[in-house]
Biopython code that builds the backbone (N, CA, C, O; Angstrom):
import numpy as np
from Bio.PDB.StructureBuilder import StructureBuilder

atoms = [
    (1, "UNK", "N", (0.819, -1.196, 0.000)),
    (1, "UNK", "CA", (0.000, 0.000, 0.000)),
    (1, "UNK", "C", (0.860, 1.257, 0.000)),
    (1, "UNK", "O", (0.412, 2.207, -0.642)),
    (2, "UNK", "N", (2.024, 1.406, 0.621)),
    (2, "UNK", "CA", (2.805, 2.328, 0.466)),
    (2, "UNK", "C", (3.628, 2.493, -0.879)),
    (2, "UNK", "O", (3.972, 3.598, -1.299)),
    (3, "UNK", "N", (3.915, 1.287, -1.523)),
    (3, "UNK", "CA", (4.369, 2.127, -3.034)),
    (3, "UNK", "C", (2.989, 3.034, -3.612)),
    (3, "UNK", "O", (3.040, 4.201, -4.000)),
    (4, "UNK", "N", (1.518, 1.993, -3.545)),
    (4, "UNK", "CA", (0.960, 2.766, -4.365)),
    (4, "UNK", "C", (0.578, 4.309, -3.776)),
    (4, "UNK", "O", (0.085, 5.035, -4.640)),
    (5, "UNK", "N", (0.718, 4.860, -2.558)),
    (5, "UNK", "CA", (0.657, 5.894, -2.111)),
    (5, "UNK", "C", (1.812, 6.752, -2.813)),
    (5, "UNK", "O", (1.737, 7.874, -3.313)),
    (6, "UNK", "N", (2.872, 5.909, -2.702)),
    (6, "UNK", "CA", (4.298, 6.527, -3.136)),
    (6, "UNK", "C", (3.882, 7.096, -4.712)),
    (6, "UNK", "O", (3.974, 8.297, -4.965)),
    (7, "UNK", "N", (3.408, 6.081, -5.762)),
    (7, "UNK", "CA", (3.621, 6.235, -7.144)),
    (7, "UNK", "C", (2.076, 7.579, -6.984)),
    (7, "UNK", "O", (2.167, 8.659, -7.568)),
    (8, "UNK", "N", (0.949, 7.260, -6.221)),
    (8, "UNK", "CA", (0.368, 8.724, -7.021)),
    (8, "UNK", "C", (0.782, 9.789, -6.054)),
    (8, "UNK", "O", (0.025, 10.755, -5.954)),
    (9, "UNK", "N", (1.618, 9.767, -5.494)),
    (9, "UNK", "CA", (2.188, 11.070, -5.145)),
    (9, "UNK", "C", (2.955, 11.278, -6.069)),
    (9, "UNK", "O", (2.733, 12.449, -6.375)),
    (10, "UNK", "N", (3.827, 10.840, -6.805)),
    (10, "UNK", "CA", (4.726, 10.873, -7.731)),
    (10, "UNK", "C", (3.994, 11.448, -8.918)),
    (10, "UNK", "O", (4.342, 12.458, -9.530)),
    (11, "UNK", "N", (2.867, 10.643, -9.197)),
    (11, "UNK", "CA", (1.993, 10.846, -10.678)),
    (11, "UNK", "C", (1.689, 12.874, -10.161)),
    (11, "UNK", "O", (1.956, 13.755, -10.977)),
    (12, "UNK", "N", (1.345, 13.075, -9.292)),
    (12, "UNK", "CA", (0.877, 14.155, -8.822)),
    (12, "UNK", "C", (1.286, 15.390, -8.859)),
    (12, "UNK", "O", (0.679, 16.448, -9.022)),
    (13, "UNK", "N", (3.185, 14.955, -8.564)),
    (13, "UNK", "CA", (4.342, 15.851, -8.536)),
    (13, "UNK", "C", (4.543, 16.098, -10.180)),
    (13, "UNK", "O", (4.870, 17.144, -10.742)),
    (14, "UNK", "N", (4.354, 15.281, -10.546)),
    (14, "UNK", "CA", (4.772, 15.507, -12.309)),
    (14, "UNK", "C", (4.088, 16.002, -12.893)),
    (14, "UNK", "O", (4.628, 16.779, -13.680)),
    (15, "UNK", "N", (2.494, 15.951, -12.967)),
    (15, "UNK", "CA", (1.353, 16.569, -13.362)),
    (15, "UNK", "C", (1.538, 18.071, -12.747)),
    (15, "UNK", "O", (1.395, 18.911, -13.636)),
    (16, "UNK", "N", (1.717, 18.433, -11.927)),
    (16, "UNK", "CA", (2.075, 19.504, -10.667)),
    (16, "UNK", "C", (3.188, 20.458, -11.826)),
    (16, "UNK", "O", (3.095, 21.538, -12.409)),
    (17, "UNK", "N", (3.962, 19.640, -11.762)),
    (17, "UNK", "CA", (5.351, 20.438, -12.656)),
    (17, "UNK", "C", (4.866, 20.931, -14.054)),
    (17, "UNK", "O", (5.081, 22.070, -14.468)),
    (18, "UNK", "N", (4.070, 19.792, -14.864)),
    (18, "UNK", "CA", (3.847, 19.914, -16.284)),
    (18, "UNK", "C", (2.882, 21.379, -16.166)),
    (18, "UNK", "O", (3.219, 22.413, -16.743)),
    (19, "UNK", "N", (1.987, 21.298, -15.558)),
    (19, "UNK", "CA", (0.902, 22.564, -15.458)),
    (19, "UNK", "C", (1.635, 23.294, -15.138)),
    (19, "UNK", "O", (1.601, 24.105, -16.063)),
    (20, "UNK", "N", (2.876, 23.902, -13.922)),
    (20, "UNK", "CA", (3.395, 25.136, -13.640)),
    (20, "UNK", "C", (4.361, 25.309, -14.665)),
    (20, "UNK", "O", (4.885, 26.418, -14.762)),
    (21, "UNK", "N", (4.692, 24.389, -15.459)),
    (21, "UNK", "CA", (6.072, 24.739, -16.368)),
    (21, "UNK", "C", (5.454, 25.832, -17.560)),
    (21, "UNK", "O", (5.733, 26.995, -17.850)),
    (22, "UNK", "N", (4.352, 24.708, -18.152)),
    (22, "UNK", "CA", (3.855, 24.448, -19.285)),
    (22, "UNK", "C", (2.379, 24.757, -19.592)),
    (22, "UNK", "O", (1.789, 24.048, -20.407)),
    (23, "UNK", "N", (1.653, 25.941, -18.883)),
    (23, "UNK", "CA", (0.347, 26.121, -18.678)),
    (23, "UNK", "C", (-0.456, 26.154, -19.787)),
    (23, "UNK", "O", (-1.636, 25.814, -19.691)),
    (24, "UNK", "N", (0.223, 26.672, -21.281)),
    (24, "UNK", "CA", (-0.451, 26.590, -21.991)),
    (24, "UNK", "C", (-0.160, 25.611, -23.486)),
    (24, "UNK", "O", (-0.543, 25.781, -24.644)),
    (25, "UNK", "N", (0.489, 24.796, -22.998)),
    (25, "UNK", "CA", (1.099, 23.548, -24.051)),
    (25, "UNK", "C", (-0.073, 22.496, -22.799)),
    (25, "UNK", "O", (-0.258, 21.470, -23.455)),
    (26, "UNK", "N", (-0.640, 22.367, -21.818)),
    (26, "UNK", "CA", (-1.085, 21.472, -21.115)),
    (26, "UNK", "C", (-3.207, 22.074, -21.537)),
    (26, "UNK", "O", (-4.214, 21.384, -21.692)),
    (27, "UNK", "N", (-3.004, 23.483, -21.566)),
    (27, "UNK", "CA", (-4.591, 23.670, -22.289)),
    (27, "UNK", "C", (-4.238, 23.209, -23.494)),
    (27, "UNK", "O", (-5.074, 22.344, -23.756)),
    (28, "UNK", "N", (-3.714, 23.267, -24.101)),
    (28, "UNK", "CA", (-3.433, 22.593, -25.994)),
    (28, "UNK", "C", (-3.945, 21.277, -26.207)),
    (28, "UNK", "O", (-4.636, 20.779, -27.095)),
    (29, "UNK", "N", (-3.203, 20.662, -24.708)),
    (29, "UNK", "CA", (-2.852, 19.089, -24.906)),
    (29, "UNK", "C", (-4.886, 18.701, -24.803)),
    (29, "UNK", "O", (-5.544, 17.837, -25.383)),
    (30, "UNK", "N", (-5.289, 19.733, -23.862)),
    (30, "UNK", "CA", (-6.379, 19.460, -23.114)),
    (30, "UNK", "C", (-7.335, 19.646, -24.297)),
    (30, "UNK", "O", (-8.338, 18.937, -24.376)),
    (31, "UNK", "N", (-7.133, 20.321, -24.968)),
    (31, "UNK", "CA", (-8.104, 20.982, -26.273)),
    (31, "UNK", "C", (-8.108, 19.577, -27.505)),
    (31, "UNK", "O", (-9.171, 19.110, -27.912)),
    (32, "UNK", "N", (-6.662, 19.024, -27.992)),
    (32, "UNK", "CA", (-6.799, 18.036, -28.229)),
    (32, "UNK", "C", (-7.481, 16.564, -27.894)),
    (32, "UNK", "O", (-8.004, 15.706, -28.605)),
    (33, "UNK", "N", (-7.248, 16.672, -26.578)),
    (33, "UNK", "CA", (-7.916, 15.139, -26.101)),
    (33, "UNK", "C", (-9.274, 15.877, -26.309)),
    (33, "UNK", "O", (-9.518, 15.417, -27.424)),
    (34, "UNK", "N", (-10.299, 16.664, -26.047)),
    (34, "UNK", "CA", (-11.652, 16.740, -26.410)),
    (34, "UNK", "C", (-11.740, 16.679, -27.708)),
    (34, "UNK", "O", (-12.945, 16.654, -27.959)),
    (35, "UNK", "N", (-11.059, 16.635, -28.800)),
    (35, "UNK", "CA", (-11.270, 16.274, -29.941)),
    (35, "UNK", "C", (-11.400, 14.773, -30.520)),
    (35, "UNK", "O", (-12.183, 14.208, -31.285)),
    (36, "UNK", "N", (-10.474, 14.473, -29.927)),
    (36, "UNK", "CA", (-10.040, 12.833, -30.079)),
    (36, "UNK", "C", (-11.425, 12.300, -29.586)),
    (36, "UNK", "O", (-12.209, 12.591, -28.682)),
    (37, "UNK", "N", (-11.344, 11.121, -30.890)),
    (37, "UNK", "CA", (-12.685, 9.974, -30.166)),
    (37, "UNK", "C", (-12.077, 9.358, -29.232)),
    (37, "UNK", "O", (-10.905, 9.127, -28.934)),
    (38, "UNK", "N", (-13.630, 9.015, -28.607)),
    (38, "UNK", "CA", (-13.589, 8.426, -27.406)),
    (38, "UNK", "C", (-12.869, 6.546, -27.135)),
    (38, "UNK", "O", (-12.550, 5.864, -26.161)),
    (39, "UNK", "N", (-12.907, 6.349, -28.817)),
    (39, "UNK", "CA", (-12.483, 5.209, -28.620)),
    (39, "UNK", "C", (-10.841, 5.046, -29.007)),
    (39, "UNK", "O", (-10.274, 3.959, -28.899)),
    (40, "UNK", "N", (-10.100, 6.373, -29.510)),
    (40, "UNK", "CA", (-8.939, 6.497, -29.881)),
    (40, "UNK", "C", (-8.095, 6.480, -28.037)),
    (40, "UNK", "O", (-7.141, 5.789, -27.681)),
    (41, "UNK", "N", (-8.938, 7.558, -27.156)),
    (41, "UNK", "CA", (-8.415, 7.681, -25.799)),
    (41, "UNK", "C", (-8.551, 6.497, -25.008)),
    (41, "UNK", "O", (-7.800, 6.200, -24.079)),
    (42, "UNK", "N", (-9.423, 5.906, -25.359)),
    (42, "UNK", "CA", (-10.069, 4.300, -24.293)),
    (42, "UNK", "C", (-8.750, 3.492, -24.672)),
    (42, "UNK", "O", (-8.235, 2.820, -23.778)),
    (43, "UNK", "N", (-7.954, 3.516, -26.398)),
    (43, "UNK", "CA", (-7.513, 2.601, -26.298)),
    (43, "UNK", "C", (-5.866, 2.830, -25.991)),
    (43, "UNK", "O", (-5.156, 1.978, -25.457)),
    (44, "UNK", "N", (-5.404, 4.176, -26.445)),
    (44, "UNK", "CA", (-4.182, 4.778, -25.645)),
    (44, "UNK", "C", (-4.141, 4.855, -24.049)),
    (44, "UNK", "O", (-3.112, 4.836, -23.375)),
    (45, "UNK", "N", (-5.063, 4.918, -23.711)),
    (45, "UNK", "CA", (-5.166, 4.384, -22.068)),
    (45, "UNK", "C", (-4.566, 3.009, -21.468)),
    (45, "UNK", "O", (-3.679, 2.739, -20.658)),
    (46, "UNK", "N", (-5.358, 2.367, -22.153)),
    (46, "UNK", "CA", (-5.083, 1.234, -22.074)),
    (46, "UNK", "C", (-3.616, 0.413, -22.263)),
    (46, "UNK", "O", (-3.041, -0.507, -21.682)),
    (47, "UNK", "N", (-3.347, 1.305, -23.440)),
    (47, "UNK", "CA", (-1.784, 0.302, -24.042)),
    (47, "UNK", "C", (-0.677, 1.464, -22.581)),
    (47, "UNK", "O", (0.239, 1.012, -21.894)),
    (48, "UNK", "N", (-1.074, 2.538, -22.554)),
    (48, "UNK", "CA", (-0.223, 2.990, -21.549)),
    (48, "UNK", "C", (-0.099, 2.491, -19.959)),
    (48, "UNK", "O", (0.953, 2.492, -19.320)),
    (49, "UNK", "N", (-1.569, 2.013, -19.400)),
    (49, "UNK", "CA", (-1.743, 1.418, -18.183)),
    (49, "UNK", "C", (-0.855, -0.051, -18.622)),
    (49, "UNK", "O", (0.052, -0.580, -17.979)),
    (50, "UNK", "N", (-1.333, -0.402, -19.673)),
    (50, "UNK", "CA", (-0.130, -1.587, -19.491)),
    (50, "UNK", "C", (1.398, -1.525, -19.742)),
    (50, "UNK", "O", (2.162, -2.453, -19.474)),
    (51, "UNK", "N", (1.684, -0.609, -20.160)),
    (51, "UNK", "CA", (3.255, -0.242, -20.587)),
    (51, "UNK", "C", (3.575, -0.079, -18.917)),
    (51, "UNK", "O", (4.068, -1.045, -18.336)),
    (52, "UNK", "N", (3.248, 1.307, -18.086)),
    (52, "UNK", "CA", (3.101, 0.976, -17.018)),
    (52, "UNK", "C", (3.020, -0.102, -16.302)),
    (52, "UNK", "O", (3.784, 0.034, -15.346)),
    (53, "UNK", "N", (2.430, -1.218, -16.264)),
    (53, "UNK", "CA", (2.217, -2.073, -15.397)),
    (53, "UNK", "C", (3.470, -3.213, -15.583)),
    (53, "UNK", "O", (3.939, -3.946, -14.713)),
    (54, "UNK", "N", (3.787, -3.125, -16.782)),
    (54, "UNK", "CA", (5.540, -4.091, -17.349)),
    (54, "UNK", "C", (6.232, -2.982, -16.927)),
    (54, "UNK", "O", (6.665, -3.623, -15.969)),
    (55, "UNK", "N", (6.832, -1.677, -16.739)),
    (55, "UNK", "CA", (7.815, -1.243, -16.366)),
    (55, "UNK", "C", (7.664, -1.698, -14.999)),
    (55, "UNK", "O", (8.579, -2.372, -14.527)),
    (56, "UNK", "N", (6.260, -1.329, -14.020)),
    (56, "UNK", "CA", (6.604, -1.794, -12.361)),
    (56, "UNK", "C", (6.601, -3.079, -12.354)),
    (56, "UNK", "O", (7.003, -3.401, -11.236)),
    (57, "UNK", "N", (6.272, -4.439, -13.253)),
    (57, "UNK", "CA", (6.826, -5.681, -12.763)),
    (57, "UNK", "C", (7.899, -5.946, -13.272)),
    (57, "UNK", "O", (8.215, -7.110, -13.027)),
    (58, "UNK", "N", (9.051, -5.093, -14.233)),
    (58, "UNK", "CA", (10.496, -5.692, -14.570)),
    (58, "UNK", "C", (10.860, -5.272, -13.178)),
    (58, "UNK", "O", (11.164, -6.089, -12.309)),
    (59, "UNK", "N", (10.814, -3.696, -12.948)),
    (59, "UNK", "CA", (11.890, -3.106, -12.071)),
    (59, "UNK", "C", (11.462, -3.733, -10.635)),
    (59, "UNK", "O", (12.352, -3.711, -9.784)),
    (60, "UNK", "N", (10.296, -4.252, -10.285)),
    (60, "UNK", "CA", (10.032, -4.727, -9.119)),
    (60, "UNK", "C", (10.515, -6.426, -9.092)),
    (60, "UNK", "O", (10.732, -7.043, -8.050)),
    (61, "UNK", "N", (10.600, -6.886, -10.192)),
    (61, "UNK", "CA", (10.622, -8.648, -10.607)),
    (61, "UNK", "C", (12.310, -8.617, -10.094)),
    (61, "UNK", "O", (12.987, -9.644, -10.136)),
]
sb = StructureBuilder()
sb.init_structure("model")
sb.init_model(0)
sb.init_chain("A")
sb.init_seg("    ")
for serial, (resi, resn, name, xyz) in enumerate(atoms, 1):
    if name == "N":
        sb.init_residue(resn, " ", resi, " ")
    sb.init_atom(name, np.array(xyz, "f"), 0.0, 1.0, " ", f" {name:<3s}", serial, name[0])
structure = sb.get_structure()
């Protein structure tokens, strides 16, 4: 339970940075994804939650 506390604090800090760096390359990004179908985002979600989920079981394996 404490990594996953650890990793969305982490997810949080980075999101945190991207918005104060980058305020208006992050409305851009935001303007794009409402364009994008819904089934283009469902499925980039997806391949990323799993890219994610093989980086934390190599580096944890």
């Amino acid at each position: 339970m404490i990594d996953f506390v650890t990793a969305l604090g982490l997810v949080l800090v980075i999101e945190g940075v991207l918005y104060a760096l980058l305020p208006g390359g992050m409305k851009t990004i935001m303007r794009g994804a409402l364009e994008t179908p819904d089934q283009t985002l469902r499925v980039t979600g997806l391949v990323v939650a799993a890219l994610g989920l093989i980086i934390v079981w190599i580096i944890r394996g």
